[in-house]
The first five atom37 places (N, CA, C, CB, O) and aatype in JSON, in Angstrom:
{
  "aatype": [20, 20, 20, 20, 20, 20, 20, 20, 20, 20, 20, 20, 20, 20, 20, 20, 20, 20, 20, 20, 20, 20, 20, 20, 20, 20, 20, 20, 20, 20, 20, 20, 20, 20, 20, 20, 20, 20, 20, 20, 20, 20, 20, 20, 20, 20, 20, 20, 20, 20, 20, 20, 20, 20, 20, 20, 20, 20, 20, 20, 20, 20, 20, 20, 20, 20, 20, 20, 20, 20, 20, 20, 20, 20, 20, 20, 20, 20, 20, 20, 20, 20, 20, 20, 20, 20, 20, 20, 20],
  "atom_mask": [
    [1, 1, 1, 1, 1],
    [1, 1, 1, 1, 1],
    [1, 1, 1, 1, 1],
    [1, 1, 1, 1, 1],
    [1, 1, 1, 1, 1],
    [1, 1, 1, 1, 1],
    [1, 1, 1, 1, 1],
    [1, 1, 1, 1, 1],
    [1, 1, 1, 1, 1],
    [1, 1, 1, 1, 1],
    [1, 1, 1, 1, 1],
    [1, 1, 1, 1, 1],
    [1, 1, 1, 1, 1],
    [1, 1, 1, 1, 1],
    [1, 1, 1, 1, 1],
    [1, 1, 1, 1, 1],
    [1, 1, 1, 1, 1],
    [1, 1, 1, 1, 1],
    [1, 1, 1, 1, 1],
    [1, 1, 1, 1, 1],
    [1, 1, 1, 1, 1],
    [1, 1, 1, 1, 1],
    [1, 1, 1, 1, 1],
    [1, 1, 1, 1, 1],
    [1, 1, 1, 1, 1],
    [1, 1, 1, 1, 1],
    [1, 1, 1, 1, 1],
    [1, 1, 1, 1, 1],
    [1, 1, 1, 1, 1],
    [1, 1, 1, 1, 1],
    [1, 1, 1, 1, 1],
    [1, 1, 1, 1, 1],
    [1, 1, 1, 1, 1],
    [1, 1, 1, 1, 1],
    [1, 1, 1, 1, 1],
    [1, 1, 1, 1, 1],
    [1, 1, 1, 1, 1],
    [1, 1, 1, 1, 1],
    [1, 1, 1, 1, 1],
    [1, 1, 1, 1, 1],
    [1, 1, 1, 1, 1],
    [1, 1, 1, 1, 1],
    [1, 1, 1, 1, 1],
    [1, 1, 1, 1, 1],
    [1, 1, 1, 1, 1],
    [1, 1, 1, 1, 1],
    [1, 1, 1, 1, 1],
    [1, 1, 1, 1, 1],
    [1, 1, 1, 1, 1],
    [1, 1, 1, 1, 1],
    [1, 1, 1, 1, 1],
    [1, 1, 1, 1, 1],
    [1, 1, 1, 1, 1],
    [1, 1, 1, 1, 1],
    [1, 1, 1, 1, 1],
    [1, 1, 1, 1, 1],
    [1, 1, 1, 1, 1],
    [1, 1, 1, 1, 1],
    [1, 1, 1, 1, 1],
    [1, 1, 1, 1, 1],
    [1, 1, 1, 1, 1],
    [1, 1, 1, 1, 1],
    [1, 1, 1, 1, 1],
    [1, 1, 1, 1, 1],
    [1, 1, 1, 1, 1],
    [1, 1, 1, 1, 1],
    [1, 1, 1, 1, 1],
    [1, 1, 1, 1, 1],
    [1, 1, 1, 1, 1],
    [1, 1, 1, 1, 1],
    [1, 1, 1, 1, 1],
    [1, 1, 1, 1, 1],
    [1, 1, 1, 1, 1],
    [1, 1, 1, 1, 1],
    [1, 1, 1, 1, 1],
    [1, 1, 1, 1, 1],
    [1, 1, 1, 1, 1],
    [1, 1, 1, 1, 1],
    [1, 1, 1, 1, 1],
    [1, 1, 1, 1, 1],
    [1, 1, 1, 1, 1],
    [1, 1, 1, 1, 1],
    [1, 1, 1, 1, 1],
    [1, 1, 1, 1, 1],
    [1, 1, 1, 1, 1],
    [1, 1, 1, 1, 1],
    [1, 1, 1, 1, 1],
    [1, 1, 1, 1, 1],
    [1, 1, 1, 1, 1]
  ],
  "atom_positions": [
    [[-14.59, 26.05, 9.91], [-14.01, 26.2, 8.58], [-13.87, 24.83, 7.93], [-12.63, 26.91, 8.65], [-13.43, 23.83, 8.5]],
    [[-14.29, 24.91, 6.72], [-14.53, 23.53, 5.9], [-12.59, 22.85, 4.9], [-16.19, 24.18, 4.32], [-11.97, 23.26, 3.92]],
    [[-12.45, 22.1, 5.57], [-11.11, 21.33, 5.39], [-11.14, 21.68, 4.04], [-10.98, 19.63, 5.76], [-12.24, 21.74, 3.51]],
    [[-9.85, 22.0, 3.19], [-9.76, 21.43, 1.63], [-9.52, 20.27, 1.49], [-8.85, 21.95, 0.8], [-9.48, 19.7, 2.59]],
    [[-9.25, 19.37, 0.32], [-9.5, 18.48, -0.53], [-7.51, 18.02, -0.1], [-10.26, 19.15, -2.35], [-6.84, 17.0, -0.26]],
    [[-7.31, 18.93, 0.27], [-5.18, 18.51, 0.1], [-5.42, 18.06, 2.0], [-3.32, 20.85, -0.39], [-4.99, 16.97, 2.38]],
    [[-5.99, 18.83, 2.81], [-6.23, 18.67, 3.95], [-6.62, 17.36, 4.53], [-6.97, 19.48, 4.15], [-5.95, 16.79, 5.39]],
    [[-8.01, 16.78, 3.89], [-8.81, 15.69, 4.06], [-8.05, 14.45, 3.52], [-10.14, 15.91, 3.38], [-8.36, 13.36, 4.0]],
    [[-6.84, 14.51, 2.34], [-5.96, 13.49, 2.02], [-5.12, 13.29, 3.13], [-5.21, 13.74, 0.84], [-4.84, 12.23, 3.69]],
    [[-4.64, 14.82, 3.49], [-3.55, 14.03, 4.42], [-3.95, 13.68, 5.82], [-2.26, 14.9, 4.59], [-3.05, 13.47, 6.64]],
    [[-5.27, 13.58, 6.2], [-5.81, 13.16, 7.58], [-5.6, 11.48, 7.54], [-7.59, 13.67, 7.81], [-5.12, 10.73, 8.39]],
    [[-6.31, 11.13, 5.81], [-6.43, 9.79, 5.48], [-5.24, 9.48, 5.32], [-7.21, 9.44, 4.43], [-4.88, 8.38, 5.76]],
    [[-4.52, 10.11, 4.82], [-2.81, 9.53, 4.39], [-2.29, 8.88, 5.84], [-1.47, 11.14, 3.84], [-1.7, 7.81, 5.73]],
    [[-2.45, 9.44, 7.19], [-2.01, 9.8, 8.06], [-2.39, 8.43, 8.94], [-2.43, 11.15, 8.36], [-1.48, 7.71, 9.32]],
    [[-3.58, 8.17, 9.2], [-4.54, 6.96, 9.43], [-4.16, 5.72, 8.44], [-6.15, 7.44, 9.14], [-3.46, 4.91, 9.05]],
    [[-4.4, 5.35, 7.16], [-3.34, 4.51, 6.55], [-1.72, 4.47, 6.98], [-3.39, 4.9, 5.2], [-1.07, 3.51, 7.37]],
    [[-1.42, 5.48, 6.83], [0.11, 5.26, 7.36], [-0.06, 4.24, 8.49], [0.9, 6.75, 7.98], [0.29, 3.11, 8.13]],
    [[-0.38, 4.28, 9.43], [-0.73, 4.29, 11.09], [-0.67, 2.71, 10.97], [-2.49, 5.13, 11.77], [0.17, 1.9, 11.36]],
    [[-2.35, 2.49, 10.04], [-3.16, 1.08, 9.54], [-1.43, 0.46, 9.11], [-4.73, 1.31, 7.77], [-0.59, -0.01, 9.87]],
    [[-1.4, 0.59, 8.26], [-0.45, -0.13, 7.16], [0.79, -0.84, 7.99], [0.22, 1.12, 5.94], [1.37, -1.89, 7.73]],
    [[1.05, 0.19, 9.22], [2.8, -0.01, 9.47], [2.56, -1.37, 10.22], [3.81, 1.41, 10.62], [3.65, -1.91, 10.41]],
    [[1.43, -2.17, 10.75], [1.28, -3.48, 10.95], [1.94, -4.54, 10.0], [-0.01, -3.64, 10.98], [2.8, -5.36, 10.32]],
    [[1.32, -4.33, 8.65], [1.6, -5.08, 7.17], [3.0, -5.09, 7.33], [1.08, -4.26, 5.63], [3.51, -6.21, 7.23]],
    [[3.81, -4.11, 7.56], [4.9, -3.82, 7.14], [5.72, -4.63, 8.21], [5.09, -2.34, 6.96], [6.56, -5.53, 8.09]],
    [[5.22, -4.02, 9.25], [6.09, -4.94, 10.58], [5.64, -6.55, 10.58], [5.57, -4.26, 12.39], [6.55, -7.24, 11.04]],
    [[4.65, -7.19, 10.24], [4.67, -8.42, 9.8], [5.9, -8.83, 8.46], [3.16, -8.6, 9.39], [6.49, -9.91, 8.44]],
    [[6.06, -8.05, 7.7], [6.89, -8.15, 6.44], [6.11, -8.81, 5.16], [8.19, -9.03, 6.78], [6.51, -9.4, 4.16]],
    [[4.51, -8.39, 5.77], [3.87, -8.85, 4.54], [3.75, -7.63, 3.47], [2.41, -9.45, 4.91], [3.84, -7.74, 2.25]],
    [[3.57, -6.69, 4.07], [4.47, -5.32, 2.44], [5.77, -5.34, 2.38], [4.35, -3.35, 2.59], [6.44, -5.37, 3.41]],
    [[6.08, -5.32, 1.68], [7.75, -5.29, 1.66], [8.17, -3.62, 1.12], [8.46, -6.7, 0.33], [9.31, -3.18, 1.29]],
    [[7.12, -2.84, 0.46], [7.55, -1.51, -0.25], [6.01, -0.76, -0.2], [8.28, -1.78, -2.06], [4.96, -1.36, 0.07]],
    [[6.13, 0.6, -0.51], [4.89, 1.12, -0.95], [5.38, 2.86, -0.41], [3.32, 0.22, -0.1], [6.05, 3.29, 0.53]],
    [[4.58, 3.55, -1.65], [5.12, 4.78, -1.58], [4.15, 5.76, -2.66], [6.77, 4.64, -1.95], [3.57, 5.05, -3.49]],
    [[3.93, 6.98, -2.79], [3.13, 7.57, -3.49], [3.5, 7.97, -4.79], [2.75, 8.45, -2.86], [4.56, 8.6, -4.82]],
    [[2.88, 7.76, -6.0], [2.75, 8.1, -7.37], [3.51, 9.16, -7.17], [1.39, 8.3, -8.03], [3.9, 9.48, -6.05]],
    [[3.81, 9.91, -8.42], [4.75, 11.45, -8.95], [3.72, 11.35, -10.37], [7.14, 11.28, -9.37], [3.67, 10.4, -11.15]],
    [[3.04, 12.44, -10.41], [2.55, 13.21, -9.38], [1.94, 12.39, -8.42], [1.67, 14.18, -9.83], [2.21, 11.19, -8.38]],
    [[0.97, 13.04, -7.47], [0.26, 12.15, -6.2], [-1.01, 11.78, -6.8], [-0.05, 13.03, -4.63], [-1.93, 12.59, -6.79]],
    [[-1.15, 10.61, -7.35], [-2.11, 10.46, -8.1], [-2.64, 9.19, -7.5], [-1.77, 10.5, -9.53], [-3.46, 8.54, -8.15]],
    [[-2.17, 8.71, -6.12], [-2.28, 7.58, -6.14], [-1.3, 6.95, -5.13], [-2.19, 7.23, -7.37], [-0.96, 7.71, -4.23]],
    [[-0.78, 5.69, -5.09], [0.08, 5.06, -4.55], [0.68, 3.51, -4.94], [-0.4, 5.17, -3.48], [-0.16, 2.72, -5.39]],
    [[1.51, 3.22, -4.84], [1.84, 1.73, -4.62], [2.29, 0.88, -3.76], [2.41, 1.44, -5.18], [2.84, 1.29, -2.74]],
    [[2.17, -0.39, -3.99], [2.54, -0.95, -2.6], [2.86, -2.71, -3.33], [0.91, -0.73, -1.15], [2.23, -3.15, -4.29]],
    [[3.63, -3.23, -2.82], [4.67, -3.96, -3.27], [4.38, -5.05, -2.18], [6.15, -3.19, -3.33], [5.15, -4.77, -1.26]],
    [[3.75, -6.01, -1.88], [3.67, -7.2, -0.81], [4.1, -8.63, -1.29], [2.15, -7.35, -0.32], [4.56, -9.15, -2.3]],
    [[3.65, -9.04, 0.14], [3.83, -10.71, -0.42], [3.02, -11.39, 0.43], [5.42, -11.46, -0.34], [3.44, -12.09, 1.35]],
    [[1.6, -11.19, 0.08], [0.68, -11.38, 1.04], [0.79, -13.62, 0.45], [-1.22, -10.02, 0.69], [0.97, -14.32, -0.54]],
    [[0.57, -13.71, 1.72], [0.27, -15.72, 1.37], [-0.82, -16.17, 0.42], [-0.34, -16.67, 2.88], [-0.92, -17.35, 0.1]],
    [[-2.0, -14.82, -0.25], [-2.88, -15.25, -1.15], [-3.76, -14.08, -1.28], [-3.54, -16.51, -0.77], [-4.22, -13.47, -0.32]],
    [[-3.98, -13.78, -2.57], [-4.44, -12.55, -3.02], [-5.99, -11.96, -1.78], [-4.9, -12.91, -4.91], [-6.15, -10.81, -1.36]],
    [[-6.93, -13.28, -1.48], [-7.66, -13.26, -0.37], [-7.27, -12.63, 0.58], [-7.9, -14.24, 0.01], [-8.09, -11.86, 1.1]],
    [[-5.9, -12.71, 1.17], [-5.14, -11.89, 2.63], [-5.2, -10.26, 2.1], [-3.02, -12.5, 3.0], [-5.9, -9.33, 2.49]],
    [[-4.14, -10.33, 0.99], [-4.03, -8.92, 0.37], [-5.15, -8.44, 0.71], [-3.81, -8.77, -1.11], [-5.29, -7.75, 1.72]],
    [[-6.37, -8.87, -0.34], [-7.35, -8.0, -0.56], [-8.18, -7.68, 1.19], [-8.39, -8.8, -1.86], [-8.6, -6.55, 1.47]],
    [[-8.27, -8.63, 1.99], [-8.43, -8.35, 3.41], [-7.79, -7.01, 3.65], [-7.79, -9.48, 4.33], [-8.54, -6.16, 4.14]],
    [[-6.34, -6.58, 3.35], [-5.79, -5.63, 4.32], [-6.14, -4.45, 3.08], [-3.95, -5.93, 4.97], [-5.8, -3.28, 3.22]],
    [[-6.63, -4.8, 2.26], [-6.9, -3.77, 1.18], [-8.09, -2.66, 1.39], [-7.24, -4.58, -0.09], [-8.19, -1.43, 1.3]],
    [[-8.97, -3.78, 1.71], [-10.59, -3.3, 2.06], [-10.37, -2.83, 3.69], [-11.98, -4.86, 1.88], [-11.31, -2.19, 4.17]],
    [[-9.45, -3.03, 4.39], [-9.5, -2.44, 5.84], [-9.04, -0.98, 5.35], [-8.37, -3.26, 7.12], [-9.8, -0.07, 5.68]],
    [[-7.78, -0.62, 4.54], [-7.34, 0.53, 4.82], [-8.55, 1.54, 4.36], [-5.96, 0.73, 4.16], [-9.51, 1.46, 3.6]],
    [[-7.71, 3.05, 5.69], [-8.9, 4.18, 5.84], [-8.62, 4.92, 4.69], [-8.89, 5.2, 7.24], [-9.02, 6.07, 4.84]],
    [[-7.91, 4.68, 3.2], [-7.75, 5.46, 2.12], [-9.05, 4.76, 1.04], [-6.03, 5.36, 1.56], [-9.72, 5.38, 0.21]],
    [[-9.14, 2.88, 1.5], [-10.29, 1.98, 0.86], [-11.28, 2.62, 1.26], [-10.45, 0.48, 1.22], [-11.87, 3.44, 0.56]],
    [[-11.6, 2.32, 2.48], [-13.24, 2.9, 3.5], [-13.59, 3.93, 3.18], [-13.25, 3.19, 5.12], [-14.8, 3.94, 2.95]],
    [[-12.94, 5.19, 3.0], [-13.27, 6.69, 2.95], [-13.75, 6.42, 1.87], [-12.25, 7.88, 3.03], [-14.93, 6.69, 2.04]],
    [[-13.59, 5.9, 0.4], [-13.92, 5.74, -0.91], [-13.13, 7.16, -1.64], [-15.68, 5.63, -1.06], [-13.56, 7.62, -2.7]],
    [[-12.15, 7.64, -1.07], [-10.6, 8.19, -1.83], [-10.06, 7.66, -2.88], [-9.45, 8.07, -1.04], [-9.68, 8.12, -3.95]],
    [[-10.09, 6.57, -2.41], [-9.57, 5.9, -3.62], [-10.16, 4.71, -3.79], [-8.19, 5.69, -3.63], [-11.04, 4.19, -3.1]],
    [[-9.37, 4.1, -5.2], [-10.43, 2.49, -5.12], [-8.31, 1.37, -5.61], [-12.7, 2.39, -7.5], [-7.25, 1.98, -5.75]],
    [[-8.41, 0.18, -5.69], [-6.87, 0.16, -6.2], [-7.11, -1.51, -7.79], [-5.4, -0.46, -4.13], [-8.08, -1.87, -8.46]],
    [[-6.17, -1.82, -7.74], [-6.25, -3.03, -8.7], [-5.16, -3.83, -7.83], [-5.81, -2.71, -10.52], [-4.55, -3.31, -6.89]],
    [[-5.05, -4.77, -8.12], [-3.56, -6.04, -8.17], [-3.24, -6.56, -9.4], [-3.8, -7.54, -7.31], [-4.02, -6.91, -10.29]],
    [[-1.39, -6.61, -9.41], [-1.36, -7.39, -10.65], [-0.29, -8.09, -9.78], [-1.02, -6.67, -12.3], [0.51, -7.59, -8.99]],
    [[-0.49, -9.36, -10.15], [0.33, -10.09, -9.22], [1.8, -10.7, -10.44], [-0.85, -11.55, -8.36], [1.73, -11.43, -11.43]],
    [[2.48, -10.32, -10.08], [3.77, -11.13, -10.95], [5.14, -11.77, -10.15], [4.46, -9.93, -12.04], [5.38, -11.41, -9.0]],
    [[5.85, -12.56, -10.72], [6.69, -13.39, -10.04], [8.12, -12.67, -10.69], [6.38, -15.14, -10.35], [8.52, -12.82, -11.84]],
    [[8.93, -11.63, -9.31], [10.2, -11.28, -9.33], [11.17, -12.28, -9.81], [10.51, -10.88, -8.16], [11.13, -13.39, -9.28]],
    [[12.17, -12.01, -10.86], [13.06, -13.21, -11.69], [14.63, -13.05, -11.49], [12.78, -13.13, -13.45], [15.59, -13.82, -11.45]],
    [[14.33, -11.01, -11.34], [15.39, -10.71, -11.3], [15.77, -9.93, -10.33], [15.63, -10.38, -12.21], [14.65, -9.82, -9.83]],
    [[16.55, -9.19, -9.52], [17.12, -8.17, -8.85], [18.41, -7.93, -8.97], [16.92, -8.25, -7.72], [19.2, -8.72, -9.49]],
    [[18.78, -6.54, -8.37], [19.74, -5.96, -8.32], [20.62, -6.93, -6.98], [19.33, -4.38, -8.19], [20.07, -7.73, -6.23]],
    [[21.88, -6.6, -6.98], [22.96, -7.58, -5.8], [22.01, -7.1, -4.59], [25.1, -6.99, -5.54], [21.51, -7.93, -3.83]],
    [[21.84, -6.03, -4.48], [21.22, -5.68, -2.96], [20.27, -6.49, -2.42], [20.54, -4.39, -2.88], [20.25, -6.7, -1.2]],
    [[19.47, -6.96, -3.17], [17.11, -7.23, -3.18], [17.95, -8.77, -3.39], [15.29, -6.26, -5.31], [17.63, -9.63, -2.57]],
    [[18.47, -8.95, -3.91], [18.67, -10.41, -4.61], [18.21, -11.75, -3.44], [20.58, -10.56, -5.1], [17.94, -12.89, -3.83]],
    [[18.21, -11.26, -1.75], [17.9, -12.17, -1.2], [15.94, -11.97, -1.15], [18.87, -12.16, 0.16], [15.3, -12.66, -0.36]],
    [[15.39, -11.19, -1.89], [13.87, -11.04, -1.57], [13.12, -12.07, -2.37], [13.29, -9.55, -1.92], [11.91, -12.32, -2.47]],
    [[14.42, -12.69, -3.0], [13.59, -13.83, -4.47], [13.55, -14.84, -4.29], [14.12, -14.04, -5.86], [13.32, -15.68, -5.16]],
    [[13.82, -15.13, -2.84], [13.77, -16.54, -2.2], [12.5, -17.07, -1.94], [14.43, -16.59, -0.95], [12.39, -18.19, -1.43]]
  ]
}
């Protein structure tokens, strides 16, 4: 029986998850979580140079499969809430 299209996301979702939780346990993502609707995802790092990023970009199995494709916009946090306020260091 031939997988649907909601099926084959969440195999890949599942495998990224897996990939990713490295990034995370380094503390080079700091956030990342799926669009409303699921259109997509984001992800929030602090890779040492857009070169690293894009390295762990082109590894994940959501890049490879060609599921998806992504952008970067890189900007410099100014402000936070009392909680985050130590992430602006």
């Amino acid at each position: 029986m031939a997988k649907t299209n909601e099926q084959v996301i969440q195999l890949i979702a599942a495998l990224a998850t897996g990939y990713l939780t490295k990034e995370y346990q380094s503390n080079n993502l700091r956030f990342g979580g799926r669009r409303v609707p699921r259109t997509g995802g984001i992800l929030i790092s602090q890779h040492e140079c857009e070169q690293a990023l894009r390295a762990v970009l082109d590894a994940d199995p959501f890049i490879q499969s060609g599921a998806v494709s992504y952008s970067i916009t890189e900007f410099t946090p100014v402000m936070a809430a009392e909680a985050y306020a130590h992430l602006l260091t």
